[in-house]
ZARONU-613222 format. One line per 5 residues: for each residue x, y negated, z negated of C-alpha. Coordinates in steps of 0.001 Angstrom, whole numbers. Example, Ala and Ser with C-alpha at 12.3 -4.5 7.8 and 13.67 -1.06 7.14 Angstrom:
// residues 2
12300 4500 -7800 | 13670 1060 -7140
This chain:
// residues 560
0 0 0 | 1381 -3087 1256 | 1725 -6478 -671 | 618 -9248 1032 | 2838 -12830 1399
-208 -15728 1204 | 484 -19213 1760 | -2951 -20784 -181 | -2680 -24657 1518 | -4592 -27867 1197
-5539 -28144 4884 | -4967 -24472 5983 | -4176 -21060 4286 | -2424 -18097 6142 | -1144 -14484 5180
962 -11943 6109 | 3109 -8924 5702 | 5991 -7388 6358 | 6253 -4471 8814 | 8997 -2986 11182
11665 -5095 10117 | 9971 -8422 10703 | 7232 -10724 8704 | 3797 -10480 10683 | 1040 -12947 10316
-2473 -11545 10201 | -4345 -12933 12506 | -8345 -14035 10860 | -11542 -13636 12596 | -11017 -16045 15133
-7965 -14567 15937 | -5916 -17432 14233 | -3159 -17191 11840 | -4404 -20535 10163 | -7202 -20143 8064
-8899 -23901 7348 | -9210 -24636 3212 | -12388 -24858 3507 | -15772 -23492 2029 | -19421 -24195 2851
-22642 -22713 868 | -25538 -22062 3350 | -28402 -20665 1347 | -26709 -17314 -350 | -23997 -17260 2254
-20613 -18638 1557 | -18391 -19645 4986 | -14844 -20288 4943 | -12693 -21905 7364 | -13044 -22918 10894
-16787 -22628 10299 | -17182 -24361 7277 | -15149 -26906 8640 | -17421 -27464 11754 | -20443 -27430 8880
-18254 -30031 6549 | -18191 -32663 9585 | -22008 -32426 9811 | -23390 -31396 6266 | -20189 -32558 3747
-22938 -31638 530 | -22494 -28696 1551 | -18566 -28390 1906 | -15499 -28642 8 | -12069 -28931 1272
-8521 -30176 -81 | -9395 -29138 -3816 | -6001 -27497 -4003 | -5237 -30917 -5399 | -7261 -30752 -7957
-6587 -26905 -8768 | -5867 -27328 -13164 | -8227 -29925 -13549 | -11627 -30073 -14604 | -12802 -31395 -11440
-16422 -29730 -10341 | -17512 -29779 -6489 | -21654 -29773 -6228 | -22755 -27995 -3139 | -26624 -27508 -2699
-26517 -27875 -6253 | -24574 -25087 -7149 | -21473 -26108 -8712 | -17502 -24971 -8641 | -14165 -25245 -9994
-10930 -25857 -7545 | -10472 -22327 -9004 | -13609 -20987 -7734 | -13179 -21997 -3931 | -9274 -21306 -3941
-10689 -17598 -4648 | -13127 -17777 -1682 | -10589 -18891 440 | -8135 -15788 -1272 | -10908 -13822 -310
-11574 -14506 3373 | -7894 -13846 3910 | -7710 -10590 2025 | -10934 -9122 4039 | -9426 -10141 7574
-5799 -8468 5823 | -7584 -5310 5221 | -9328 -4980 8525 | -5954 -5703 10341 | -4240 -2884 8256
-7139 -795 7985 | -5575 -60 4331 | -7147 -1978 951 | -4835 -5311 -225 | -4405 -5443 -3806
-1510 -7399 -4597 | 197 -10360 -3218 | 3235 -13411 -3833 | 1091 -16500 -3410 | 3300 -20066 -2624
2756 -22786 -4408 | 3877 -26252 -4442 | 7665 -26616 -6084 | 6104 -29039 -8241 | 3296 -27658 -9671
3143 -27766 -13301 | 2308 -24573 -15825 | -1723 -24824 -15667 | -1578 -25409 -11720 | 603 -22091 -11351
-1617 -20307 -13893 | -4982 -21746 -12114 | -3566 -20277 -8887 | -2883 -16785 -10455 | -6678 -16521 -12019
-7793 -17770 -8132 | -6302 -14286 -7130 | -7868 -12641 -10238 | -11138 -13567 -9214 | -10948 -11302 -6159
-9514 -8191 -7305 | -5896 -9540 -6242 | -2893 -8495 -8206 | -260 -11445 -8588 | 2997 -11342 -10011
4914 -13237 -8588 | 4324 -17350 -7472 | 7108 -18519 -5169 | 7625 -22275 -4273 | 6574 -23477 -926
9884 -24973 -388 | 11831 -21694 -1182 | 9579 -19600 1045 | 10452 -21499 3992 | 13999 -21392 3663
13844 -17533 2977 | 12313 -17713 6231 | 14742 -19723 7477 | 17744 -17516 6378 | 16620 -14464 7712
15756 -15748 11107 | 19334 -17907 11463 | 20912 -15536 9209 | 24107 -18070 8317 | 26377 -16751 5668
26862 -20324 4483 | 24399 -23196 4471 | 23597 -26585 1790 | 20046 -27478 3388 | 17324 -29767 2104
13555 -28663 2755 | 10986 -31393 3308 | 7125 -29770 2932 | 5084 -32602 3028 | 1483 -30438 3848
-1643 -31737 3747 | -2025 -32377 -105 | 1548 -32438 -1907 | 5257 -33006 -1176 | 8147 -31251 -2052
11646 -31408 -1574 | 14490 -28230 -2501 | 17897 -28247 -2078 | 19184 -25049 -1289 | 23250 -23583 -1276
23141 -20519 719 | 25619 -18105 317 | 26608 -14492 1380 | 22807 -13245 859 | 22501 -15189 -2325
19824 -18128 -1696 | 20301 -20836 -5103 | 17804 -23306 -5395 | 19512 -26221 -6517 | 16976 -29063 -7256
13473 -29351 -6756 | 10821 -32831 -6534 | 7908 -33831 -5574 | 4504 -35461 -5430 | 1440 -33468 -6280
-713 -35863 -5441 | 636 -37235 -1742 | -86 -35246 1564 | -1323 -35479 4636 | -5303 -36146 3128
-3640 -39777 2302 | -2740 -41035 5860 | -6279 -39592 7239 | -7606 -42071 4440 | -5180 -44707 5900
-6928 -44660 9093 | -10814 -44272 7515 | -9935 -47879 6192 | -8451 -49092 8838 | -11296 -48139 11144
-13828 -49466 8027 | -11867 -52678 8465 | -12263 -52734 12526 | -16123 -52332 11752 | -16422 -55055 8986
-17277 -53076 6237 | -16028 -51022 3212 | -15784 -47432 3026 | -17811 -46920 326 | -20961 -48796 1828
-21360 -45866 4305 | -22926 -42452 3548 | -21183 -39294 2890 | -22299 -38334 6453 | -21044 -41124 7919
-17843 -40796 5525 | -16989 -36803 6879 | -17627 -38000 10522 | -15037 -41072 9926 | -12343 -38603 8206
-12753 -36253 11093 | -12653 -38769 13864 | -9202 -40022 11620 | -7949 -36559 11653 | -8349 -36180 15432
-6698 -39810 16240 | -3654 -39122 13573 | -3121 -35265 15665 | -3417 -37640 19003 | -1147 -40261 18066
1792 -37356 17567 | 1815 -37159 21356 | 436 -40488 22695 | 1336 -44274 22589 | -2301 -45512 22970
-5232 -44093 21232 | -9596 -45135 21901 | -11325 -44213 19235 | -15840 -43853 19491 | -17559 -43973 16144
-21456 -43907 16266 | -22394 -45200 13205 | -25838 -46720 12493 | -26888 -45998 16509 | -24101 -48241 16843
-21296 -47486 18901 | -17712 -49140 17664 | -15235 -48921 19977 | -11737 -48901 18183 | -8050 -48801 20144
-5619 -48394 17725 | -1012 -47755 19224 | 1376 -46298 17840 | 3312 -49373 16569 | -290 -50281 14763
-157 -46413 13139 | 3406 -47148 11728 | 2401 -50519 10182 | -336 -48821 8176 | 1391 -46106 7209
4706 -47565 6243 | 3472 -47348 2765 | 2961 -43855 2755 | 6279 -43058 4771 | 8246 -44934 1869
6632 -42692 -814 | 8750 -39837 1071 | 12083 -41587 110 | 12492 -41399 -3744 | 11539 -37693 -4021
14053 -37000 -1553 | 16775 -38912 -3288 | 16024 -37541 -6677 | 16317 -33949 -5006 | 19651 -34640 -3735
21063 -36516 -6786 | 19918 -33724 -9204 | 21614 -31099 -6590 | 25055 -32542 -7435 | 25520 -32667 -3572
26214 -35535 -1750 | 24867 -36409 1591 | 27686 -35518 3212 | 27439 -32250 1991 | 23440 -31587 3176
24343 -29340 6430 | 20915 -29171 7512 | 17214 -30588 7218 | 14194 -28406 7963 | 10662 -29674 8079
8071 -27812 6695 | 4190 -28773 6491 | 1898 -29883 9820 | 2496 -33680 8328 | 6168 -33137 9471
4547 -33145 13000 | 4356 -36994 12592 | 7317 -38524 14558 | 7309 -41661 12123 | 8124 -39138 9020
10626 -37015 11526 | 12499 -40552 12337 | 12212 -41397 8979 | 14138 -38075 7666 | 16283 -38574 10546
17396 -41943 9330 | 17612 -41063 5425 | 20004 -37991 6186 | 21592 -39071 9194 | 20992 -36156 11476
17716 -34825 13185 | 15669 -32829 11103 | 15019 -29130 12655 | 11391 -27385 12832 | 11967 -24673 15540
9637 -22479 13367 | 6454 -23481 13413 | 5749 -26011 10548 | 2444 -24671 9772 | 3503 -20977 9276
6688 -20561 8024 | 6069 -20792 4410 | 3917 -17956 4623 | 6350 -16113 6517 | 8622 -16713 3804
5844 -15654 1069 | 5737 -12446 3108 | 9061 -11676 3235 | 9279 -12437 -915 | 7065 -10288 -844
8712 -7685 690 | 11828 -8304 -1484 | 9229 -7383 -4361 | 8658 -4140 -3307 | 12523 -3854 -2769
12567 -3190 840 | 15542 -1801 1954 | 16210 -5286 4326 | 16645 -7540 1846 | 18436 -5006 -745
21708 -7328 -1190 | 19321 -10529 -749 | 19405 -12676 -4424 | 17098 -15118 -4796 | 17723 -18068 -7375
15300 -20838 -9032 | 15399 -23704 -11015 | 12821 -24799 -13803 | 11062 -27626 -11561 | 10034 -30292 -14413
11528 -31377 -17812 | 10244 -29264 -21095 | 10946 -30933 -24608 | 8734 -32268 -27913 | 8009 -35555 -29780
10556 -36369 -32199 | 10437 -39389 -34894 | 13558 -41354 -34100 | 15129 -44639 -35502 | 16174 -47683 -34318
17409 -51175 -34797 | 13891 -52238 -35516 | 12426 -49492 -37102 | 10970 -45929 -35630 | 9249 -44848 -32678
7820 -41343 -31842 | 9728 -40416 -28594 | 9811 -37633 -26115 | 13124 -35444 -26984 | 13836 -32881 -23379
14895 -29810 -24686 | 15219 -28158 -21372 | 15982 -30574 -18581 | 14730 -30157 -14905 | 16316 -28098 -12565
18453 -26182 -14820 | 18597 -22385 -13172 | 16370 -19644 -14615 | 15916 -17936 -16714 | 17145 -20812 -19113
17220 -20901 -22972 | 18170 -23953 -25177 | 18045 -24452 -28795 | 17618 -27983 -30722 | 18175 -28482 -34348
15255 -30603 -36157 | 15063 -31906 -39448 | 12133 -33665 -41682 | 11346 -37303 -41704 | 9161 -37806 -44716
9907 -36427 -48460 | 8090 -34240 -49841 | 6729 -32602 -46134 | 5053 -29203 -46517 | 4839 -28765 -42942
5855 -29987 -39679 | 4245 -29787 -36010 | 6098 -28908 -32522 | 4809 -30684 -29908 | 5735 -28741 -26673
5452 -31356 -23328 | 6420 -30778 -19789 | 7316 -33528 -17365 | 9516 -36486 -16733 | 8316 -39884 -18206
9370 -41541 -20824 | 6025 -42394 -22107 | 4767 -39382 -24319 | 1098 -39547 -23070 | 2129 -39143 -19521
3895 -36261 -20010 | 1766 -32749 -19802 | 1223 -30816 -23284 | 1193 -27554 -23080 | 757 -26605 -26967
1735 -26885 -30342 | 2598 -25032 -32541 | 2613 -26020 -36868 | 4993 -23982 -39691 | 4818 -23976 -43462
8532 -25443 -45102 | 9906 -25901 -48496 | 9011 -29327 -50265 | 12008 -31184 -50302 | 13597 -34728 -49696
13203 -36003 -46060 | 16146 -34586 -43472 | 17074 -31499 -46564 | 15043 -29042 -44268 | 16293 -27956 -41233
14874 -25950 -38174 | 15834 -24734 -35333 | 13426 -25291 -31992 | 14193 -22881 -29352 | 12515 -23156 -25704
13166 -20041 -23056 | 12366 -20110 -19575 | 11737 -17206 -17500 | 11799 -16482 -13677 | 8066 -15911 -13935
7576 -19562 -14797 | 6712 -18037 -18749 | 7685 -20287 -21715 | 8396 -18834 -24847 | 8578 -21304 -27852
10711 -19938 -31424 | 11017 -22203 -34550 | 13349 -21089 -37232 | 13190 -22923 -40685 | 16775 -22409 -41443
16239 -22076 -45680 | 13714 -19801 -45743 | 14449 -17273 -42454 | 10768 -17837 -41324 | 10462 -17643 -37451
7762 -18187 -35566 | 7305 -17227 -31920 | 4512 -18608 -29070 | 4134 -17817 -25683 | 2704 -21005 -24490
-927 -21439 -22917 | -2029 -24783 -21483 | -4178 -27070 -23508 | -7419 -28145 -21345 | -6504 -31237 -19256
-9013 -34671 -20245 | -12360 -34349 -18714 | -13398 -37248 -16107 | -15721 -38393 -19422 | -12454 -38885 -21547
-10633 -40779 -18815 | -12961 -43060 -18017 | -14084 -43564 -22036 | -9832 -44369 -22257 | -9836 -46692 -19521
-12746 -48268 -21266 | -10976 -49110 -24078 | -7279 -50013 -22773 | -9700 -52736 -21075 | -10698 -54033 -24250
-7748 -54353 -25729 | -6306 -58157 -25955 | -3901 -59454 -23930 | -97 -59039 -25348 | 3315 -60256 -24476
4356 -57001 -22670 | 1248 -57720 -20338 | 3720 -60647 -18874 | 4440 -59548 -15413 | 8157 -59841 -15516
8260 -57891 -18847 | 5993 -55225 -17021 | 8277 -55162 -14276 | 11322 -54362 -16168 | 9895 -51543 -18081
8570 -49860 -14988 | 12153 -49882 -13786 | 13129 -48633 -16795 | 11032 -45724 -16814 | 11530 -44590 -13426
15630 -44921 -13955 | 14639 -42774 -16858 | 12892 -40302 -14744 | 15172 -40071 -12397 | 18159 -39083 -14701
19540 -36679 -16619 | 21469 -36211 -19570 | 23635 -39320 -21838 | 22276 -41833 -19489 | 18566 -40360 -20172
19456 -41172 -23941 | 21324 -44516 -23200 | 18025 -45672 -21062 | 15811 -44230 -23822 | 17496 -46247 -26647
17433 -49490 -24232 | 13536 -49083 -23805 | 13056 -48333 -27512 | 14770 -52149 -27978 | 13228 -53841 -25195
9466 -52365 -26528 | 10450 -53356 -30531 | 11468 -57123 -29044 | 7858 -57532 -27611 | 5615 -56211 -30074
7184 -58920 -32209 | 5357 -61504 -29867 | 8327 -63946 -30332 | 9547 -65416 -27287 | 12501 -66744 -28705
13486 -62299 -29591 | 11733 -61256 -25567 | 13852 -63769 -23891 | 17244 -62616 -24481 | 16037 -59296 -24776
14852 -59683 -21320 | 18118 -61196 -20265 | 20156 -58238 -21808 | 17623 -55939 -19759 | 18417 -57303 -16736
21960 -56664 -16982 | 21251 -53523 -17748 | 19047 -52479 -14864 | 21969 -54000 -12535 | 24111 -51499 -14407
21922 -48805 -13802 | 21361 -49722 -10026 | 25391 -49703 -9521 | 24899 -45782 -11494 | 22785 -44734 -9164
């Protein structure tokens, strides 16, 4: 019995396996080896893919499409009042592609390696896993989009030595891997991202641009009007990959709009979006301990590659032309089939080692001291992109006399702001009264190559360890987001509202994301000051303070 290599996409899903010595996609229904992401409900019958999609342009309350972005959340699609999680539809889609699998084989498909973005966090990986549990499908093993297609890559090229950089920007999220190939070992060396940036976001570009050409806003027309805009923006955004000049026909209203739109018009509106490509790539590269000069080759991965402005624009950043000779749209799921061959050990990839990294930052809140006073703070404990498996140990210590017990915080992510970070548990232990800093523990995070975190707290007087195998925490439901937003909008108006003051600690925190290490702490103690200098509402403290950050950011833009 076979296992099956499934790439589960925002925009399309395909699967495959590997036979004969090669990795074979399985054709659908249609014949096709993409499978649209989409799922319509007509009556008792559920239709997915090129179908649904037909349905979704015509009848959207009836569809749902691109909730892979949403897979971990507590989003809920409505269609003809029946109602579903990202989870839910992800396993319809699972399910199409396992019943076309098993009528290709003529064999039953019960287990599968299932890509998913590089930078999905713990609950999106997990979400994706009880997808394939829904439908009977056995999953092991998750391997990162970006890693797939380079395994595909490899085995097709076969070099013996390679330093490449993979750039999968698909139709919902963005990822970037650096990979060192060598001999048949494949090292991932840094992984990054945006979860929440795909090709969905230029379609939207052009729904407001056409909006704009027809005097309106997009949310005064209907969701029927909305689905035929987004599909008439797909079409002209696949058109303007080949052609100079596009005309674009909207009937809306029994009134026909006319709209010619060139390519030099395409790039202006999208410029945003193609600059949102460049920091995940130079974070990758940076956290890689490679230099430019060192990337041998660039491969594009994702049907957004197909864009010529984001191929020039890779072209530019690296300095050599990016290379796609396998097709953009398929190749990570040729490279989830052939993972999952290596699963099953086949004899072809026997001397094949395959190496990943840990893709975000894992840590807990610490009390810490400063200058002027104390501040809770994020402490990493195990920093992105180390290689795993992965185990560190920090030592702890109380910060209050008297303390008969103490809570772990366990976070994942990159920010320097606590409540932007993800948190994944916590876990509280019974100590020994005793004078603040007497009592010691030790906090111990471990990292697996299943993407498994196991937490271990030791208090050091007394032996006592505790051990957790961490779950996610429910994410806020859209009810306590908005009921937050309410109330950061009442708040009054404070000094670090000043827009230069803003400024600075935005730059602040993204030099802190993007780093590693002493200069994490050395940012982290300079953001500490800056904060404790406003919320003393003296301008005559915030001004030099300001000056001093200033230099500093000039030092840190020299650093990096």
């Amino acid at each position: 019995m076979a296992i099956v290599g499934i790439d589960l996409g925002t925009t399309n899903s395909s699967i495959g396996v590997y036979r004969n010595g090669k990795a074979e996609l399985i054709p659908n229904r249609f014949g096709k080896f993409l499978t649209p992401s989409v799922i319509s409900l007509k009556g008792d019958e559920v239709i997915v893919g090129e179908t649904a999609k037909e349905i979704q342009a015509k009848h959207p309350t009836l569809s749902a499409s691109a909730f892979k972005r949403f897979i971990g959340t507590d989003k809920v699609y409505s269609l003809d009042g029946r109602r579903f999680s990202a989870v839910d539809l992800s396993a319809l889609v699972l399910k199409s592609l396992v019943e076309d699998a098993e009528v290709h084989l003529g064999e039953k498909v019960e287990e599968a390696v299932i890509s998913v973005p590089a930078y999905f966090n713990d609950k999106q990986k997990k979400s994706t896993i009880e997808a394939a549990k829904l439908v009977g499908l056995k999953v092991e093993r998750l391997i990162n989009e970006p890693t797939a297609a380079s395994l595909a890559y490899q085995i097709h090229d076969r070099k013996e030595e390679n330093v490449l950089v993979i750039v999968d920007l698909g139709g919902g999220t963005f990822d970037v891997s650096v990979l060192d190939i060598f001999d048949d070992i494949i090292e991932v060396r840094a992984v990054s991202g945006d979860n929440h940036f795909g090709g969905e976001d230029f379609d939207d570009s052009l729904m407001r641009y056409f909006a704009s050409k027809m005097e309106r806003e997009l949310d005064s027309f209907t969701k029927e009007q909305l689905a035929q805009i987004k599909y008439t923006a797909e079409q002209t955004k696949k058109k303007l990959s080949e052609n100079v000049h596009v005309r674009v026909n909207l009937a809306i209203d029994g009134e026909q709009h006319t709209i010619e739109i060139s390519e030099t018009k395409y790039e202006e509106i999208i410029m945003p979006l193609i600059e949102r490509i460049r920091m995940p790539l130079k974070k990758a590269v940076k956290d890689s301990k490679f230099k430019l000069e060192d990337i041998n080759e660039v491969i594009l991965v994702g049907g957004s590659t197909r864009m010529p402005l984001v191929k020039k624009h890779v072209a530019k950043l690296f300095n050599c032309f990016p290379l796609c000779h396998i097709n953009p749209d398929e190749v990570v799921a040729i490279g989830a089939t052939i993972a999952a061959a290596m699963k099953e050990r086949n004899e072809d990839f026997e001397d094949t080692v395959l190496t990943d990294v840990c893709p975000f930052t894992l840590g807990t809140t610490v009390l810490r001291g400063h200058e002027f006073g104390e501040a809770m703070v994020y402490d990493p404990i195990i920093e992105r992109n180390m290689t795993v498996p992965v185990s560190r140990t920090r030592r702890y210590c109380t910060a209050r006399d008297n303390q008969n017990k103490i809570n772990i915080d366990i976070y994942q992510g990159d920010s320097f702001r606590i409540n932007e970070n993800l948190k994944l548990d916590e876990m509280e232990l019974s100590i020994p009264r005793r004078k603040k800093h007497e009592v010691e523990l030790d906090v111990r995070f471990t990292y697996d190559v299943n993407g498994i975190l196991e937490v271990e707290v030791k208090v050091l007087e007394t032996g006592k360890t505790e051990k957790k195998i961490v779950i996610n925490a429910n994410d806020l439901s859209e009810d306590d987001v908005n009921s937050k937003m309410a109330l950061i909008e009442h708040l009054k108006i404070h000094p670090r509202d000043d827009e230069e003051n803003k400024n600075i600690i935005a730059q602040l925190e993204r030099y802190y994301e993007m780093n590693l290490g002493a200069i994490r702490k050395e940012i982290e103690i300079e953001i500490l000051g800056f904060n404790a200098a406003l919320e003393t509402q003296n301008p005559d403290m915030i001004k030099p303070a300001r000056a001093r950050m200033k230099q500093f950011l000039e030092y840190l833009e020299v650093r990096s």
